[in-house]
Steps between C-alpha positions, in 0.01 A plus 500: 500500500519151330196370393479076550392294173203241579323263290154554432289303271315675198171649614575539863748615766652283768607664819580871307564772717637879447850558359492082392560416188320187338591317150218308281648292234255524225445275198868283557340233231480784234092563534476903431246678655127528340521792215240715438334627230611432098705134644305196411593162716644174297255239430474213224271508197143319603219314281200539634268265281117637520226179343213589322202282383599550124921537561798573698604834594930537548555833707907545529623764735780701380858381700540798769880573461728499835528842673824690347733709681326453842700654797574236791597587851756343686487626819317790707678644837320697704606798781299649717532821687703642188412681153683407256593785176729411264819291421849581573646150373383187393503406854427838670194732569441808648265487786350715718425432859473584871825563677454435815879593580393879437299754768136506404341768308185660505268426203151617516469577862695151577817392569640227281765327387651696213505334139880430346609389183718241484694249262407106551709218374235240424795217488648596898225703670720772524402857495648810477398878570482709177273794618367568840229751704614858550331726661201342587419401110496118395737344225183330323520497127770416238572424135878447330636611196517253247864439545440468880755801583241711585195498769219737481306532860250689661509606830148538640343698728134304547345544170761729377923459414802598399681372191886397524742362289742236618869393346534156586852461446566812714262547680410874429188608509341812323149657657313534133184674608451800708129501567310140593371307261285198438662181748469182229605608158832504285609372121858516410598565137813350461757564783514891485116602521201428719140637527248546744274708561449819710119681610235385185629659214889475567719253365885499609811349360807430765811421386835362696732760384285804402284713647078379532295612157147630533338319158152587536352782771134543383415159300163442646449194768817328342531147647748203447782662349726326306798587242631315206780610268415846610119506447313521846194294498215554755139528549282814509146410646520181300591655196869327405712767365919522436671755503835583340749728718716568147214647347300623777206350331209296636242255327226291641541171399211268626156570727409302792843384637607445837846378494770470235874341505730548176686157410867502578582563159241839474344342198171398662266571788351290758159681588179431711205606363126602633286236286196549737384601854669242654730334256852580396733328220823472456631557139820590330533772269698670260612823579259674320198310762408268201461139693685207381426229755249462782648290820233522746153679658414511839346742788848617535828480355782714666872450619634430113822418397755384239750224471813667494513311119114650415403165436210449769311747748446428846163691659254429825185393315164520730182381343182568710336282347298183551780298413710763616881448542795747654897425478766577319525451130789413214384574175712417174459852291587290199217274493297642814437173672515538866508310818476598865846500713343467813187594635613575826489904458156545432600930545915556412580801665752619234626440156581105446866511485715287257852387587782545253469148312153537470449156694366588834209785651490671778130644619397632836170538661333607807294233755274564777495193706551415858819699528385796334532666148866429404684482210553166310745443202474213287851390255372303223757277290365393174655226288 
């Protein structure tokens, strides 16, 4: 299926329909997008002269200095009817979508269109098959290995899946799980190890040439697991803890965390915190939970992830708020200024997804509109 590029101006949609594909150019006269909070907008020094009976008054206000390191987009494309995972190239993503070519299956009582995963060149509209249905379970979730040899999937049964491991130069493929397992999550650690989990409790580490590990069996409600240089991060009923499969040994790092993403290099941690009933922030930490920068607060921050450098963090922000605001966000983890990518996926319905240079994003969503919920997948190129 090719999907058709079309021109639609920023804040609207001309003439969109399912499996079209629609380019904004963004900011082409070098205006970034509105930062948020800790970024100050340029202005000149003012005198503001205030007359009394018995003298003059001179009020300066301080210069404001120009907004530093502010990320710009250049261009947004947008594809509907397809979710979009992860990068395969700097011009191709993994998608997954209806195929229509294959015999219906029955999901839920109904028969649809089964799910496929495929590979999408971005510069021809070509696509390719990497992983289809079988047996009446969709192809619906994937991550690669940092070297992109590797592709962990899930093959899921409603609510339920398989996990697989796919060679992408061969084309093997290894079954890594035996019992079902949770549909949407994955982390690789380097190219020869990735978690998930299993029931609550169980944590699992598949690898492409050995046989499946069990790391944890009885670890509580353990959620969001994640390994770095060999120590498995994950949360326990918000308690963060880490634990290291050398020793054996476990330690509670930090209370009231939700989420947490080690940096590329395993030398800090990206973690959202409980601050209140309805408020969550965003802060990086050492590795011992001790925080070093705070990048942002809202009603909801999910969907994390690091430049492939660790130099920024891209995360679905949602802020219920009266002034409330939901898109993606770039954050520099450096100085922590950050600016919203596009605010066109008020809910991502994965990980944001960074492609190899670092340069472009690729987020997916779900609508419900006049055709129905379907997927939507926005590729963001910033400058």
């Amino acid at each position: 299926m090719k999907l058709h590029r079309k021109v639609r101006d920023w804040g609207f949609t001309r003439g969109s329909v399912g499996g079209q594909r629609s380019a904004v150019m963004l900011l082409a006269s070098g205006i970034a997008i509105s930062l948020l909070a800790g970024c100050s907008s340029s202005a000149s020094e003012e005198r503001v002269v205030i007359q009394k009976p018995d003298k003059e008054i001179n009020v300066i206000t301080p210069e404001k200095k120009p907004v530093e390191e502010a990320v710009e987009v250049e261009r947004i494309d947008k594809f509907e009817g397809v979710r979009g995972m992860d990068w395969l190239t700097e011009s191709e993503i993994v998608i997954s979508r209806e195929n229509k070519e294959r015999p219906p299956i029955t999901v839920e009582g109904e028969k649809r269109y089964p799910l496929n995963l495929f590979a999408y060149d971005l510069n021809t509209g070509k696509e390719r098959l990497l992983a289809a249905d079988e047996g009446n379970k969709h192809a619906n979730f994937a991550v690669l290995s940092p070297s992109k040899t590797y592709m962990f999937y899930k093959m899921n049964i409603e609510e339920s899946a398989y996990a697989y491991i796919l060679n992408l130069k061969t084309g093997e493929k290894k079954q890594v799980s035996e019992e079902l397992v949770p549909i949407r999550d994955g982390v690789w650690d380097g190219d020869d190890t990735v978690v998930f989990a299993g029931i609550p409790g169980q944590v699992f580490a598949a690898h492409p040439d050995r046989d499946t590990e069990k790391l944890l069996t009885d670890a509580g409600r353990a959620m969001n697991p994640v390994m770095s240089n060999g120590i498995l991060y994950y949360t326990d009923m918000l308690t963060l803890k880490a634990y290291d499969s050398a020793s054996g040994k476990t330690i509670a790092i930090s209370p009231k965390v939700e989420n947490v993403i080690p940096s590329p290099d395993g030398k800090q941690l990206a973690i959202v915190k409980m601050t209140g009933d309805t408020e969550r922030t965003l802060v990086i930490t050492d590795l011992k939970g001790n925080a070093k920068k705070t990048l942002s607060k809202g009603t909801q921050i999910f969907g994390l992830s690091w430049s492939p450098d660790g130099s920024k963090l891209a995360y679905n922000l949602i802020d219920e708020g009266e002034n409330g605001v939901k898109g993606i966000v770039v954050a520099n983890a450096s100085t922590g200024k950050t600016a919203f990518a596009t605010i066109d996926v008020p809910y991502a319905s994965d990980p944001v997804a960074w492609s190899p240079s670092g340069k472009k994003l690729v987020a997916s969503t779900f609508i419900n509109d006049d055709k129905g919920n379907h997927a939507v997948t926005f590729v963001i190129k910033l400058k």
